[in-house]
C-alpha positions as CSV (number, residue, x, y, z in Angstrom):
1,X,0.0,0.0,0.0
2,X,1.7,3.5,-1.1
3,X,2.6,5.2,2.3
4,X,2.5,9.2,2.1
5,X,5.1,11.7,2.8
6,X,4.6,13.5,6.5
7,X,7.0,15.8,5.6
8,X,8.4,18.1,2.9
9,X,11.8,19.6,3.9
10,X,11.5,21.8,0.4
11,X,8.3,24.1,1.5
12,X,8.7,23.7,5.3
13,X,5.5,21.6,5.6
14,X,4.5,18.7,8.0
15,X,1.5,16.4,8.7
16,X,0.7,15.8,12.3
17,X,-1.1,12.7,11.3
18,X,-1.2,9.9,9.1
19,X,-1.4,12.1,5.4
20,X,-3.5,10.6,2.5
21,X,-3.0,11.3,-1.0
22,X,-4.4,14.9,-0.8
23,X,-1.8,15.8,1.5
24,X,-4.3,16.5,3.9
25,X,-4.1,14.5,7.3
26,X,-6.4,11.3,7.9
27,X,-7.9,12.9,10.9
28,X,-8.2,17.1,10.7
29,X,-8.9,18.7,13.7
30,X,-10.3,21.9,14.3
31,X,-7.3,23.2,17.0
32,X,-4.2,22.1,15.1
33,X,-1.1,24.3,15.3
34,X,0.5,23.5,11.8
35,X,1.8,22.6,9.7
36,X,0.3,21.2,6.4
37,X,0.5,22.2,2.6
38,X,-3.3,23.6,2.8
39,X,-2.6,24.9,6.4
40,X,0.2,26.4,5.6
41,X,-0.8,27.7,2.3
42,X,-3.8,29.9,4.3
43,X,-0.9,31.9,5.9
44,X,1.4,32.3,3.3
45,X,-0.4,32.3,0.0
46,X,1.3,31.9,-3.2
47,X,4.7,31.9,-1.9
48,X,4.4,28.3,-0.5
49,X,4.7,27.5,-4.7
50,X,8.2,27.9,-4.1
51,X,10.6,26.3,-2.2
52,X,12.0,27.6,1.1
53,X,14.9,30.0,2.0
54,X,15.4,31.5,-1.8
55,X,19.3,32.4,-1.8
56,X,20.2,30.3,0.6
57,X,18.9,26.9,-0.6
58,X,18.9,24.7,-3.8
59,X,16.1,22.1,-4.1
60,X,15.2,19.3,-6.1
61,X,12.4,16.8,-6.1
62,X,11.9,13.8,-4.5
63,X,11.6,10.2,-6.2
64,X,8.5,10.4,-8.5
65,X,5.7,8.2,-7.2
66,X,4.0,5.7,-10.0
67,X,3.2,2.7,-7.5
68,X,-0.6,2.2,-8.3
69,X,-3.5,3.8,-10.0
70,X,-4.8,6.8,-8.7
71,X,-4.6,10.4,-9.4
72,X,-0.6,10.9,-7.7
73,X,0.0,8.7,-11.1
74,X,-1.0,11.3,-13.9
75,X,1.4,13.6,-14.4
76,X,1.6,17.1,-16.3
77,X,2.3,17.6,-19.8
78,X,4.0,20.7,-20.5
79,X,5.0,22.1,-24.7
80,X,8.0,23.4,-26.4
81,X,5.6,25.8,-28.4
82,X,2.2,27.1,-28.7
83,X,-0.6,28.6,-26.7
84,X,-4.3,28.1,-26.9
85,X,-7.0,29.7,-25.1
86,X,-5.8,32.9,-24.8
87,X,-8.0,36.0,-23.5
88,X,-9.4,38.2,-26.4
89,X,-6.8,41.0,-27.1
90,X,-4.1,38.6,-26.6
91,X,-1.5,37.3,-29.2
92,X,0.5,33.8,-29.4
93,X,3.8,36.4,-28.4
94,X,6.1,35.8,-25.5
95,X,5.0,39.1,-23.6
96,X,1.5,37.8,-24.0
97,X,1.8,34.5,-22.8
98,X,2.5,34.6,-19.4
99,X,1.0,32.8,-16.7
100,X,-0.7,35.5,-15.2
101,X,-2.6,36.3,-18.6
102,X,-4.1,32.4,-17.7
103,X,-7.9,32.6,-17.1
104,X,-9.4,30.1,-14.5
105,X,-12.6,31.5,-14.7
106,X,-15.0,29.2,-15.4
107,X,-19.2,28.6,-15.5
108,X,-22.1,25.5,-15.4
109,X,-25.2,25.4,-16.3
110,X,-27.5,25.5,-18.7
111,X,-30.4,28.0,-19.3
112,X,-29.1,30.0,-16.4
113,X,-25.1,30.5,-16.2
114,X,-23.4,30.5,-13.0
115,X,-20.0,31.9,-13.2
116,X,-17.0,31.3,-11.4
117,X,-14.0,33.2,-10.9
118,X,-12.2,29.8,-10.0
119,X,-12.7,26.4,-11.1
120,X,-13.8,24.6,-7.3
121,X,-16.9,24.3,-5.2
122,X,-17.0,23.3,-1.4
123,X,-18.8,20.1,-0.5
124,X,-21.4,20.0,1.2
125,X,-21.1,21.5,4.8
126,X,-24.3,20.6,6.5
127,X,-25.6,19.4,9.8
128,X,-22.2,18.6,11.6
129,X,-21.5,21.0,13.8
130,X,-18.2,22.1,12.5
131,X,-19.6,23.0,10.0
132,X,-22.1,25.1,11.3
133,X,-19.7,26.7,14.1
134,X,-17.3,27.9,10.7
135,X,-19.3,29.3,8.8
136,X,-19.1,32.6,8.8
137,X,-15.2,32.1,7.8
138,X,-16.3,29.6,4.8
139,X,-19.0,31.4,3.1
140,X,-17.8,34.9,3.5
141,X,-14.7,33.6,2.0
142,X,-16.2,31.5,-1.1
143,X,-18.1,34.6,-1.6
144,X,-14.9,36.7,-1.8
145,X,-13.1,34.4,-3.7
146,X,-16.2,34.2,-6.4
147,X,-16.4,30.3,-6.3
148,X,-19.9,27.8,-4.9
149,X,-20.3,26.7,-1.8
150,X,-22.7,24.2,-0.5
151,X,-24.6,24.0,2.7
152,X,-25.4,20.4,3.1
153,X,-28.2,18.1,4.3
154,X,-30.2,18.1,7.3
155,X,-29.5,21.9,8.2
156,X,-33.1,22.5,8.8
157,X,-34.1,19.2,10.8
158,X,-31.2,19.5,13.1
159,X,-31.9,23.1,13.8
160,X,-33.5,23.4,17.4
161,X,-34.9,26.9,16.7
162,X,-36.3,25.7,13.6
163,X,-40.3,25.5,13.5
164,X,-42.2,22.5,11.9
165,X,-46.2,22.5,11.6
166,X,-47.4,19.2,10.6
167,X,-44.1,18.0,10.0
168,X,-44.0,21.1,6.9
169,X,-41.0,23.6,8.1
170,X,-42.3,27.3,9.0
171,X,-39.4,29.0,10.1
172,X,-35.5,28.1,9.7
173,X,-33.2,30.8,11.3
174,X,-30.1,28.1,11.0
175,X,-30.8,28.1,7.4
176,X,-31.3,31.5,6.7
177,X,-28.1,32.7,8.5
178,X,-26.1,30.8,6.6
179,X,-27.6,31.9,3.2
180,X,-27.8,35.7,4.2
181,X,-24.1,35.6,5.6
182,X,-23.0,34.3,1.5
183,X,-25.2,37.1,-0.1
184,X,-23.9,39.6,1.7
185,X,-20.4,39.4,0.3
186,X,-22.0,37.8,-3.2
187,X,-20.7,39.7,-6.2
188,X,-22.3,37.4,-9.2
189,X,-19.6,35.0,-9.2
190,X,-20.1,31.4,-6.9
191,X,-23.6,30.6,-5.4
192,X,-24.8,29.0,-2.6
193,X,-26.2,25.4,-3.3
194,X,-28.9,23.9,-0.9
195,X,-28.7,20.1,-0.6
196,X,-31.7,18.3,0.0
197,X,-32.0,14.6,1.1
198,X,-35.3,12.4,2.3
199,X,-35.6,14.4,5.4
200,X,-35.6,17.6,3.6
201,X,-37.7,17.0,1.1
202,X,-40.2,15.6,4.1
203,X,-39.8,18.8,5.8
204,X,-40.4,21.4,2.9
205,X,-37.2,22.6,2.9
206,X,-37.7,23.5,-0.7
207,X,-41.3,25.0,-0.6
208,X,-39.9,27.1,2.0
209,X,-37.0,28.5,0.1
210,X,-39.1,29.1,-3.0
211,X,-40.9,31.3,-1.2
212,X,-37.8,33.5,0.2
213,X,-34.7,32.6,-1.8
214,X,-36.1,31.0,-5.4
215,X,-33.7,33.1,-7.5
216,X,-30.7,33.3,-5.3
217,X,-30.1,29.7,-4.7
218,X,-29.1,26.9,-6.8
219,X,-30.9,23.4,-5.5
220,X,-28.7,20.2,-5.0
221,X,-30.6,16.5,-5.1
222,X,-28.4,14.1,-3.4
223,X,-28.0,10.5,-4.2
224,X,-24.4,10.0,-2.5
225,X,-21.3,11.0,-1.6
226,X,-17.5,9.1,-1.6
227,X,-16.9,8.8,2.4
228,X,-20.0,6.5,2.6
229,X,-23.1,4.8,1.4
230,X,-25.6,5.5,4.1
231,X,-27.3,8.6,4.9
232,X,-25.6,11.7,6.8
233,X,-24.6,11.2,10.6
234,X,-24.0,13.6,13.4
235,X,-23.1,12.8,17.4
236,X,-25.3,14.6,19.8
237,X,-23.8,13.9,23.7
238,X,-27.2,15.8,24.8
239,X,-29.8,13.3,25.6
240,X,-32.5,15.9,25.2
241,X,-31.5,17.0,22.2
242,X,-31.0,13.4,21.0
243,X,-34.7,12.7,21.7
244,X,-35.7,16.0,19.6
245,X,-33.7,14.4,16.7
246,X,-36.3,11.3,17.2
247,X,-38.9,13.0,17.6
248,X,-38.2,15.1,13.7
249,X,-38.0,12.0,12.8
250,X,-34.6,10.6,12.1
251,X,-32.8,7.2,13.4
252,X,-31.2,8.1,16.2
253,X,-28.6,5.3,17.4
254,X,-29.2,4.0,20.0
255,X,-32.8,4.8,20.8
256,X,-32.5,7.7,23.2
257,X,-36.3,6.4,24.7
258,X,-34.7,2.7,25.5
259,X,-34.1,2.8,29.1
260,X,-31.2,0.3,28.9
261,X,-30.1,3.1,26.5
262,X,-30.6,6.0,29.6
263,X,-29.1,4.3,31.8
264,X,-25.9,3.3,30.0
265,X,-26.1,7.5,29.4
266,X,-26.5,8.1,33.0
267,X,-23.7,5.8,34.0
268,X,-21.7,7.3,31.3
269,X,-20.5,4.1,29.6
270,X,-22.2,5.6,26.5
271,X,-21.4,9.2,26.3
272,X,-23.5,10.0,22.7
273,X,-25.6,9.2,19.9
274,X,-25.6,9.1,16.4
275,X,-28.0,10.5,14.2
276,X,-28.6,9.3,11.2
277,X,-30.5,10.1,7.5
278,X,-32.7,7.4,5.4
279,X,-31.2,6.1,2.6
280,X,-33.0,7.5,-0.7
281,X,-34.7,5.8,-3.4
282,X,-36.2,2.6,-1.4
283,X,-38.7,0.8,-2.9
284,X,-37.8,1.4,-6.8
285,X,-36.9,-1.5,-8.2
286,X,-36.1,-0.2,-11.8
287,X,-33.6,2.5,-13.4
288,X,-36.4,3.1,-15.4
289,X,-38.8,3.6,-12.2
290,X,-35.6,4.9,-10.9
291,X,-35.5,7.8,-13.6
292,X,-39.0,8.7,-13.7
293,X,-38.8,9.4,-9.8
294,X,-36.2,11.6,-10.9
295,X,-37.8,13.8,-13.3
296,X,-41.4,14.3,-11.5
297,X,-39.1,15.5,-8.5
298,X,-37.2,17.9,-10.4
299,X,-40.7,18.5,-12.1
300,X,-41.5,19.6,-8.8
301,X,-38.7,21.8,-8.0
302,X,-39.6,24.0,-11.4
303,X,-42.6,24.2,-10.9
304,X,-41.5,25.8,-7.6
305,X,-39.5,28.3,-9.7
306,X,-36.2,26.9,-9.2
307,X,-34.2,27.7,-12.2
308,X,-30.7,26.0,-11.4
309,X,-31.3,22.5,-10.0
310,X,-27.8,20.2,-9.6
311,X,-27.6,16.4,-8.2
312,X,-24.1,15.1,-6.3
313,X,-23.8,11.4,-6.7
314,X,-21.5,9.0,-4.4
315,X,-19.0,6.1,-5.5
316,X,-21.3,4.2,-6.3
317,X,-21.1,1.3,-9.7
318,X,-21.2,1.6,-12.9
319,X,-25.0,1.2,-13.5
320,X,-25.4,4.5,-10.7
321,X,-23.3,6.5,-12.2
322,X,-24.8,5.8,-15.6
323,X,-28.1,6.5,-14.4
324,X,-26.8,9.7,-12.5
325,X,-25.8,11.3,-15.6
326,X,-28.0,10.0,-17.6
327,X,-31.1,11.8,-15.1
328,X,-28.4,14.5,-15.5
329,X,-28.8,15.0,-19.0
330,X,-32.4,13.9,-19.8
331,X,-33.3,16.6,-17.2
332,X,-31.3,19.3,-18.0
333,X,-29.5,19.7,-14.6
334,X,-27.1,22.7,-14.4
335,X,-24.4,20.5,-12.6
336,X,-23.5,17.3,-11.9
337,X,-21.0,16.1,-8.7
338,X,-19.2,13.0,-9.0
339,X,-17.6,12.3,-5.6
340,X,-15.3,9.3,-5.2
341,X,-14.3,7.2,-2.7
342,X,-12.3,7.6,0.2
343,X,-14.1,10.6,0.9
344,X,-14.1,12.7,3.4
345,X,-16.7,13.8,5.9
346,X,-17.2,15.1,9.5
347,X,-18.4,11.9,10.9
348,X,-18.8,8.6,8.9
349,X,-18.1,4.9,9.9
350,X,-14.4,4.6,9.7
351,X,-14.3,1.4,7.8
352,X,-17.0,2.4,5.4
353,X,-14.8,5.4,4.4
354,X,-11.8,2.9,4.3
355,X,-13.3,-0.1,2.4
356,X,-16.6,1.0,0.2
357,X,-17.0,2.2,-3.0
358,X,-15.4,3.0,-6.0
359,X,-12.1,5.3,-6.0
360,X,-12.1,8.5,-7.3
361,X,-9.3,8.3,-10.6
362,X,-11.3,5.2,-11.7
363,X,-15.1,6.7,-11.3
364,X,-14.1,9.8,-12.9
365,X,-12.5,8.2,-15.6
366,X,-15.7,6.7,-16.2
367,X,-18.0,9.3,-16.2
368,X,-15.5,10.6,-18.9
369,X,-16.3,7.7,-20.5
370,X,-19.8,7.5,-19.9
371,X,-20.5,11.2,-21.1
372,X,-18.5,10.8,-24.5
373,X,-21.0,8.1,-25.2
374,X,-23.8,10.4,-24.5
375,X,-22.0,13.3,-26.7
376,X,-20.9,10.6,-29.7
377,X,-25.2,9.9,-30.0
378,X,-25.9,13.6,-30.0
379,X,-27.1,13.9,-26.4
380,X,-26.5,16.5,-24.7
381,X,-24.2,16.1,-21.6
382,X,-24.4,17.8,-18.4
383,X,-21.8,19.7,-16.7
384,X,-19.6,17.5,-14.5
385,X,-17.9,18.5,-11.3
386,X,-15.4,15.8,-9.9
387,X,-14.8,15.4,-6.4
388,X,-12.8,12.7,-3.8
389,X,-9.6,13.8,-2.2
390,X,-8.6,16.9,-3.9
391,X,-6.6,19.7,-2.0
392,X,-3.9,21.1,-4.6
393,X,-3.7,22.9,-7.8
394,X,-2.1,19.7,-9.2
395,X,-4.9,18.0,-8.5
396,X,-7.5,20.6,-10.0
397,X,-5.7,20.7,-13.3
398,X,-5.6,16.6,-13.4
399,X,-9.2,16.4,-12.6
400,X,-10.5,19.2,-15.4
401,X,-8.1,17.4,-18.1
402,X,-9.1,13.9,-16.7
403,X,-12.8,14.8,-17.5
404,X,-12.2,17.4,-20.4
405,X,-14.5,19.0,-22.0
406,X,-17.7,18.4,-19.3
407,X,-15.8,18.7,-16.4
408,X,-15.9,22.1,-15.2
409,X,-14.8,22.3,-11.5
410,X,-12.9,20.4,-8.9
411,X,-15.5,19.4,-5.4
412,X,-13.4,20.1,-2.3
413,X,-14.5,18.8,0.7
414,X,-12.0,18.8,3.8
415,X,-9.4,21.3,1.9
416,X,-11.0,24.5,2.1
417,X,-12.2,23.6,5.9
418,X,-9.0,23.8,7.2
419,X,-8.4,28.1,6.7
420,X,-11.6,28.3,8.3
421,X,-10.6,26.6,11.7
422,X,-6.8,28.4,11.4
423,X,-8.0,31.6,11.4
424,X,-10.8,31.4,13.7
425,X,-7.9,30.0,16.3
426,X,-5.7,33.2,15.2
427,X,-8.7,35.7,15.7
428,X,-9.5,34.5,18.9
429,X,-5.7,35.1,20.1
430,X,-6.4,38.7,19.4
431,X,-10.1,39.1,20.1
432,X,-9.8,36.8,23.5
433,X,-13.2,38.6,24.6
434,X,-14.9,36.9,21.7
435,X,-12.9,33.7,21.6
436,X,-16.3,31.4,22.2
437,X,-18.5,33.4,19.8
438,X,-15.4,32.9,16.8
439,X,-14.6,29.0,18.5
440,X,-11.0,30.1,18.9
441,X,-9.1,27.0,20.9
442,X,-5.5,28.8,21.3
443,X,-4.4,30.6,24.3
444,X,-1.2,31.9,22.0
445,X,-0.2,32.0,18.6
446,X,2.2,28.9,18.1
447,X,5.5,28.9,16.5
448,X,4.2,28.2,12.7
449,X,2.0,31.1,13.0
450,X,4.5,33.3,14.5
451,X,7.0,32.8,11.5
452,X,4.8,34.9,9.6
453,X,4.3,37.6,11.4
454,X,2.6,39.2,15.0
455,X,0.1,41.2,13.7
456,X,-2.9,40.0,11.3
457,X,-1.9,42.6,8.7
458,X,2.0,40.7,9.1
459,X,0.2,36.5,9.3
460,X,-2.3,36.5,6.6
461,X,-0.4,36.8,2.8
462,X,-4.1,37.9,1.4
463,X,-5.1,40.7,3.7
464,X,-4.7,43.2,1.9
465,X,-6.0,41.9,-0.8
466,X,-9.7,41.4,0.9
467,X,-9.0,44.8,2.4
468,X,-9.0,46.4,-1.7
469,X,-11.8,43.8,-2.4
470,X,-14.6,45.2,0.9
471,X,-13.4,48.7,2.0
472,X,-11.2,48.9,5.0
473,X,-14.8,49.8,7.0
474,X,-16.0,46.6,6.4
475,X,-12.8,44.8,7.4
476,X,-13.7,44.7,10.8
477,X,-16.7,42.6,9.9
478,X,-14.2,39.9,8.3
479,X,-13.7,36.7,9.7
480,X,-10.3,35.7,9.8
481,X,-10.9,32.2,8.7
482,X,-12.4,33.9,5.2
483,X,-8.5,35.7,4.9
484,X,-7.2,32.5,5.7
485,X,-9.5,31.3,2.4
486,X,-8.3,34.2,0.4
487,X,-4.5,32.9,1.0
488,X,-5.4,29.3,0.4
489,X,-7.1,29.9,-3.0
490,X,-4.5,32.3,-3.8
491,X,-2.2,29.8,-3.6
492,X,-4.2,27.2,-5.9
493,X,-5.1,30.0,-8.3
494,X,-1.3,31.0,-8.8
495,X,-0.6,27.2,-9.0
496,X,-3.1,26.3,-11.3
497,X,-2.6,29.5,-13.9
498,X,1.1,27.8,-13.5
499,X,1.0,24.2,-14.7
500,X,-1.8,25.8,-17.1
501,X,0.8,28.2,-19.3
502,X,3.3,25.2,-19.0
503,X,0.6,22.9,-20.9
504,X,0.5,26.6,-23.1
505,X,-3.5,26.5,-22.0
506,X,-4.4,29.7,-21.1
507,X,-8.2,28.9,-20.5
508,X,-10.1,26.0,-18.7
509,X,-12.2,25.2,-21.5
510,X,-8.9,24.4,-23.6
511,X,-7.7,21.7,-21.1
512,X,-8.0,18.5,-22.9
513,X,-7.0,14.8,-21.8
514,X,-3.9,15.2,-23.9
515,X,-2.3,17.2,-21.6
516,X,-2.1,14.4,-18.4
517,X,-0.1,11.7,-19.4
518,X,-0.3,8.1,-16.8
519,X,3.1,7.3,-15.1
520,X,2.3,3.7,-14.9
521,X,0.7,0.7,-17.6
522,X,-1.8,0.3,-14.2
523,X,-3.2,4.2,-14.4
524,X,-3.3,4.0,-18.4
525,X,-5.7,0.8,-18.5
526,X,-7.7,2.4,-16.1
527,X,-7.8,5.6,-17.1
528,X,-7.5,5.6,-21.2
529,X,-5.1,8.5,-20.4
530,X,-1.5,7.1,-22.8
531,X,1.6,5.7,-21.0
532,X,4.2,8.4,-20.6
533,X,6.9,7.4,-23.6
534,X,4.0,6.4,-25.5
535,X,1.6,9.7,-25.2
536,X,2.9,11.5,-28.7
537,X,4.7,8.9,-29.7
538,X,3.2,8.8,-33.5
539,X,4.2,12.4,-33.4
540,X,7.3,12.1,-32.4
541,X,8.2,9.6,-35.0
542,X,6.9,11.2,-37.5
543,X,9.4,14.2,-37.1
544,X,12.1,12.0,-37.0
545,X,11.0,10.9,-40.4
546,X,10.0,14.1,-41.9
């Protein structure tokens, strides 16, 4: 089994934990002092591109990794000569084509456009209570930055100060708050996305946004994601609140009523439960009956006056992800997420996320499959997003050419997280007075932060930057976590306009498959993508011969 670096001498970067193939750590926590890539990167922006110490230090690279399939073994094609895609006003001339004359902009959809000034999305960040307590740094950010970001199942249901009548939602203040915080900062690039799973749809959750927030938010049908193939879990260590949770009606594990259950609670040998969602879809025993149910619910959601409607699907087979784009395409969805396994999440089985599903380079390699067959019998094909372990700009550029021409963004789930909890910690250091409102966990600012700087204006790379962007007034109303975002998508921006004028592709939509080449036999069966010596091969031949 290929075993992940900790540590990367060149850019001064260390996992605490056990690192997977993102580079993020197995198990991300909320309080950590440093110091990986992503982490990192939230501080120091674009300059963690380059190695450390400049003047002082040469660097090279470490062994290259082709053990295995996966998306570590594509690698980057990069051209003697050329450019394609450039801006209009631009010419194939040397003080042209430069990599900061790349474009990453990029848009979905399909009677109504959503544009993006960079090509990623956030999962879904729903009921878990991380997710909720970082908020304000993760929307205010994806706002800033121009790119989607999803609020996730069970928002509503989970919401204590939320009302139901007759089981039909009347007032969601959780829900609302987290919408409202996005639009203020909204500029016409991004979008918020509103997942909705059985629960939701029970509750109303749609009805109840047509009525307040039908043009402002794009809808999200979930089938699925990568880290598991059951519904959405929380823990709750409130008893109380674990009976509410019963009582809205979701399986609450175990049965907070049992008395066996209380007692074991009261004793303390069990210290929580679990929540759970339904699985979707029971009872249809058909993909025909399968996509029928499909189209009278997004039927539904029209009729509503919902004009961008999306679905994420999980790692599931082959026949589900057929049928997902498929429902996709015959419905005229604006977007389509295809989230691979392992994925990520705030609270899933363990060995579900380790063992389940299928892995992200081989499901995405056939959905690129799957939609060229749709495109080669003049159907149209939906916009893709991929998704399943993604956290660098490597990683963005692999997935768009991987998928190229649907693909349109990268899905980042734990990635973008990770700024959020750094610089609430960091803003709590220097507001102490509201350290429990912002869920700051640091007394002091460790070492890793302290290389950087004392000040905020000295830690965070983007500052001033966001400062240009709102108006020095509105700073103040900033989270740091969103600066933190700033500096982290800097970083991948930079990185990504990078490897994209050293493929001489100075737009998204001219990414193409040619330009990721597979570094083992393994990756190219799997992926279609050619072996490295034998990707241009013909041409090169044919030069020899000419």
């Amino acid at each position: 089994m290929k075993q992940w670096r900790k540590r990367n001498d060149a850019l001064g970067t260390v996992n605490r934990g056990d690192p997977c193939e993102s580079g993020l750590c197995t198990l991300c926590t909320s309080d950590c002092k440093g110091k990986c890539e992503t982490w990192l990167s939230s501080l120091m922006g674009r300059k963690l591109l380059y190695p450390l110490h400049f003047g002082e230090t040469t660097s090279g690279s470490a062994s290259v990794t082709t053990e295995g399939a996966g998306y570590h073994a594509l690698r980057i094609q990069g051209y003697a000569y050329g450019a394609e895609g450039l801006p209009e006003g631009l010419s194939n001339d040397p003080d042209d084509c430069i990599f900061p004359n790349v474009s990453i902009e990029t848009s979905f959809g399909t009677e109504t456009e959503t544009k993006c000034r960079v090509p990623i999305m956030t999962g879904a960040l729903g009921s878990t209570f991380i997710a909720a307590k970082y908020w304000n740094s993760f929307a205010v950010g994806a706002a800033i930055c121009g790119f989607p970001i999803v609020i996730g199942e069970n928002v509503v249901g989970v919401d204590r100060n939320s009302v139901l009548n007759n089981g039909t939602i009347s007032s969601a203040p959780e829900l609302e708050r987290r919408i409202d915080i996005f639009q203020r900062y909204y500029d016409g690039y991004g979008g918020i996305i509103i997942q909705m799973n059985v629960e939701d749809s029970r509750n109303g959750v749609a009805r109840y946004l047509a009525e307040k927030y039908c043009d402002d938010v794009i809808i999200e049908l979930k089938w699925g994601q990568g880290a598991k193939d059951i519904g959405g879990e929380i823990q709750v260590s409130d008893l109380q609140y674990a009976r509410f949770l019963n009582e809205r009606g979701y399986v609450v594990d175990p049965d907070p009523f049992n008395q066996l259950s209380v007692a074991s609670f009261e004793n303390k040998s069990l210290t929580s439960f679990a929540r759970h969602s339904r699985l979707g879809a029971t009872g249809i025993l058909s993909s025909d009956e399968l996509r029928e149910r499909f189209s009278e619910s997004v039927r539904e959601l029209r009729e509503l006056g919902f004009k961008r409607i999306t679905l994420k699907t999980g790692a599931y087979g082959m026949e589900a992800l057929a049928l997902a784009i498929k429902c996709a395409s015959e419905n005229n969805l604006d977007l389509l997420t295809v989230d691979g396994a392992g994925g990520g999440t705030g609270m899933s089985p363990w060995n579900m996320m380790e063992q389940w599903g299928i892995p992200s380079l081989q499901l995405h390699a056939k959905t690129w499959e799957y939609c060229n067959i749709l495109e080669k019998n003049g159907i149209t094909v939906p916009d893709i997003s991929l998704a399943g372990g993604f956290a660098r700009e490597d990683h963005i550029f692999k997935a768009l050419a991987l998928c190229s021409p649907y693909a349109k963004l990268a899905c980042m789930g734990r990635a973008p997280m990770i700024p959020g909890f750094l610089g609430s910690n960091i803003e709590g250091v220097f507001k102490p007075d509201k350290k429990t409102e912002l869920f700051g966990q640091w007394e002091e600012l460790p070492a890793a932060v302290r290389e950087n700087g004392t000040s905020p204006e000295e830690i965070f790379a983007g500052w001033e930057a966001v400062k240009a962007k709102v108006g020095t007034e509105e700073m103040d109303a900033i989270p740091f976590g969103a600066i933190a975002l700033y500096g982290y998508v800097d970083k991948l921006s930079c990185g990504l306009q990078q490897f994209m004028a050293g493929a001489r592709k100075f737009s998204i939509p001219s990414i193409h498959r040619s330009d990721i080449m597979a570094a083992n036999l393994e990756t190219a069966e799997v992926t279609g993508i050619p072996y490295l010596t034998d990707a241009q091969n013909d041409l090169a031949k044919t030069i020899l011969l000419s």
